[in-house]
C-alpha positions in Angstrom: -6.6 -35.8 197.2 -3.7 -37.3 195.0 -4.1 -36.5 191.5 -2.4 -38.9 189.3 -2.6 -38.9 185.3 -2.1 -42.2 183.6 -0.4 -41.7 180.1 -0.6 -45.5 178.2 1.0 -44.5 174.9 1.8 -46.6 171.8 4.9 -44.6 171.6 6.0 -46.3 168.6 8.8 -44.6 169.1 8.2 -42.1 171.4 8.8 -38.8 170.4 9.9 -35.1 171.7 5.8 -34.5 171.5 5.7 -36.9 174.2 8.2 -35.5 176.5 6.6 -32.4 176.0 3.3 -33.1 177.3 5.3 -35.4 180.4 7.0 -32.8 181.1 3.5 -30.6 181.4 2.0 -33.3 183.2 4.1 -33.2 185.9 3.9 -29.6 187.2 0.2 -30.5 186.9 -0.2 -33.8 188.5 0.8 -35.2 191.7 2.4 -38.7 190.0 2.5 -39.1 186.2 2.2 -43.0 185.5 3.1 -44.1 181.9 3.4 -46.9 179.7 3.5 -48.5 176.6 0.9 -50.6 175.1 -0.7 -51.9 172.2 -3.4 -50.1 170.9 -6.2 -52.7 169.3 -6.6 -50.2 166.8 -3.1 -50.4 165.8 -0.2 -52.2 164.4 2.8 -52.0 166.2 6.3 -52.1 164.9 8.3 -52.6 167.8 8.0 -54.8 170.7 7.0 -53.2 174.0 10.1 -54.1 175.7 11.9 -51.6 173.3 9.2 -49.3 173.6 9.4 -49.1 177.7 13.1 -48.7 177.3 12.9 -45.7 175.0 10.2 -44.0 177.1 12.5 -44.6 180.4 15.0 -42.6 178.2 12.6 -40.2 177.4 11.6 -39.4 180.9 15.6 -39.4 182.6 16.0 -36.4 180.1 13.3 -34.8 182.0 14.6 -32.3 184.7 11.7 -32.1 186.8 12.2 -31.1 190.4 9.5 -32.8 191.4 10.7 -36.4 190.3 7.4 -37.5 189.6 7.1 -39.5 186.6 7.6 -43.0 185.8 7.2 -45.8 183.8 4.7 -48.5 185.6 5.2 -51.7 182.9 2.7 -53.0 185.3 0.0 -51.1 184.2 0.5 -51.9 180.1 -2.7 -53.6 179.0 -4.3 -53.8 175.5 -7.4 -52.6 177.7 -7.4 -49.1 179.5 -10.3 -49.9 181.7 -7.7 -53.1 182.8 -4.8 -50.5 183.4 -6.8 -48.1 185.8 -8.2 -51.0 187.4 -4.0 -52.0 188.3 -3.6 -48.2 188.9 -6.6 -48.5 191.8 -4.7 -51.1 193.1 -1.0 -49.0 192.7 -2.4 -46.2 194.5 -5.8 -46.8 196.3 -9.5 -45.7 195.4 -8.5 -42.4 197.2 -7.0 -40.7 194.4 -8.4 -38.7 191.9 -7.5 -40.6 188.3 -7.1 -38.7 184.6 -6.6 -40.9 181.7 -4.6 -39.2 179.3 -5.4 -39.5 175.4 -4.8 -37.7 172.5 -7.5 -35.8 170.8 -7.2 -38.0 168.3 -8.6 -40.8 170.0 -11.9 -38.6 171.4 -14.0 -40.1 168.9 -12.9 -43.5 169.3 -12.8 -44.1 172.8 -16.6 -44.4 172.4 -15.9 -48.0 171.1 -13.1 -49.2 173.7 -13.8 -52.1 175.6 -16.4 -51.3 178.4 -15.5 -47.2 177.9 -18.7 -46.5 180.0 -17.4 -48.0 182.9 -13.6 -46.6 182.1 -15.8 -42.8 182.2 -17.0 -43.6 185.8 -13.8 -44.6 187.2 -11.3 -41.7 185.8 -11.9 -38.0 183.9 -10.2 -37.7 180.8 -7.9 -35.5 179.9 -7.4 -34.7 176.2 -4.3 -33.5 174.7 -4.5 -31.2 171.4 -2.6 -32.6 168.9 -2.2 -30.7 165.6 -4.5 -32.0 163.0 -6.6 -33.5 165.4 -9.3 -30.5 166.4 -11.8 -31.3 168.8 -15.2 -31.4 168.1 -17.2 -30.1 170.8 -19.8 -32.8 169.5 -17.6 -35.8 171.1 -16.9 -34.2 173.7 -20.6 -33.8 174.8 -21.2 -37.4 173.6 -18.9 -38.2 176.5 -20.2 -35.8 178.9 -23.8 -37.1 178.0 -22.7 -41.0 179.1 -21.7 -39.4 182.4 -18.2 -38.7 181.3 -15.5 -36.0 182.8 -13.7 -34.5 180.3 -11.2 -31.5 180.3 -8.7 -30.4 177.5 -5.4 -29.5 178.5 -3.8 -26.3 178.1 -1.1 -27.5 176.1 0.4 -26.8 172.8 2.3 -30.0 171.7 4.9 -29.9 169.5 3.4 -30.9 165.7 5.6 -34.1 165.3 3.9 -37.8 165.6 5.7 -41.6 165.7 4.0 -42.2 163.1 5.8 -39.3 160.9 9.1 -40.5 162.1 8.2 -44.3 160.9 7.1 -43.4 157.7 10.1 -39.9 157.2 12.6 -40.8 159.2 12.8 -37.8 160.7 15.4 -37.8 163.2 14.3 -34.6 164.8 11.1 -36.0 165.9 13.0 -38.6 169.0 15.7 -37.1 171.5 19.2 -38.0 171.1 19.0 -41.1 174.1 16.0 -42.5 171.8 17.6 -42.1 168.6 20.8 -43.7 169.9 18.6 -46.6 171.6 17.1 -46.9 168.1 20.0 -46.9 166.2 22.3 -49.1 169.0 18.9 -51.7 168.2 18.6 -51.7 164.6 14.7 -50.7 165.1 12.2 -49.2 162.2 14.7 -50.2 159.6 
């Protein structure tokens, strides 16, 4: 069965922490599907036109031999359960689906829009992110409304979007993004 992980990201901008976890995604996954959206529980500070274009950047620094991630624009939607429902029609019911989210979003995803019909259409896969520990309580909150859930074996590097907004941190973004940025007079 073809296992594909769907990574919608605010990637606001994204950031070496998301290459990182791209990169891990695809010696993991068959296809690696990702995007940019707007998170309802966010505010956003770049349009998600720029935001596509920086993660295409992201990924063409990526020297995978398998060549198997992309950016699917088609699949952005302010609702997950609306993206894996384009993904299903992408790739079929056949495959095996694994939304990716952070670990900070565990506890939240509980509120999403429709989330108990999002856990019977993919598993999740969380991604540590420092800061954000995962309480074993959420976890079995999902696993209790029928939810899969499985933690990656991944250590992320500590850096966030939102820590290069607020520092500037040029560190945090890859050299293609940080041009794109600059070349586009964003987060100024």
């Amino acid at each position: 069965m073809t296992k594909i992980a769907l990574f919608g990201t605010s990637a606001d901008p994204p950031t070496a922490a998301h290459q990182a976890i791209l990169e891990w995604l695809s010696e993991h996954y068959d296809w690696v599907a990702v995007w940019a959206s707007d998170n309802p529980f966010k505010g956003h500070q770049t349009s998600l036109e720029h935001r596509m274009e920086m993660l295409r950047l992201l990924i063409e620094e990526i020297k995978t031999p398998r060549k198997n991630i992309r950016v699917y624009e088609e699949l952005s939607h302010l609702r997950s359960l609306i993206s894996v429902e384009k993904a299903k029609e992408l790739w079929g019911n056949e495959a095996e689906y694994h939304l990716v989210i952070g670990s900070d979003l565990v506890n939240q995803i509980r509120r999403w829009y429709r989330f108990e019909e999002l856990l019977k259409q993919v598993q999740i896969l969380v991604i540590p992110r420092p800061g954000y520990p995962i309480a074993e309580e959420d976890l079995e909150a999902l696993h209790s409304l029928g939810g899969k859930c499985i933690v990656a074996d991944l250590d992320a590097p500590a850096i966030s979007s939102t820590a290069y907004r607020e520092k500037r941190n040029k560190n945090i973004v890859t050299q293609p993004v940080k041009e794109y940025i600059k070349r586009e007079k964003l987060y100024i």
